[in-house]
N, C-alpha and C positions, 0 to 999 in steps of 0.2 A: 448345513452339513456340506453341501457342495464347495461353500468357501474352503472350508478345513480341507475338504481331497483335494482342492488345487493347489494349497497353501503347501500341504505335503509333498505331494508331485514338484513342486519350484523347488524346492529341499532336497529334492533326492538330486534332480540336476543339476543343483549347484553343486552337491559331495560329489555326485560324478564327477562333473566337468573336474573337479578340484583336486581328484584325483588321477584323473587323466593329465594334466598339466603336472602333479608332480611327477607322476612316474611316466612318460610319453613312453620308454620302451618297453611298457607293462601294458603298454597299447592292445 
């Protein structure tokens, strides 16, 4: 189970970050 919530958490910070880099001025 723990594998899975970490697996998950890396996934959100990738969308993040991914959508930080497309929209920087939506910063």
């Amino acid at each position: 189970m723990e594998d899975i919530v970490l697996l998950l958490i890396v996934v959100a910070l990738i969308i993040y970050l991914s959508a930080v880099l497309a929209r920087p001025d939506k910063f």
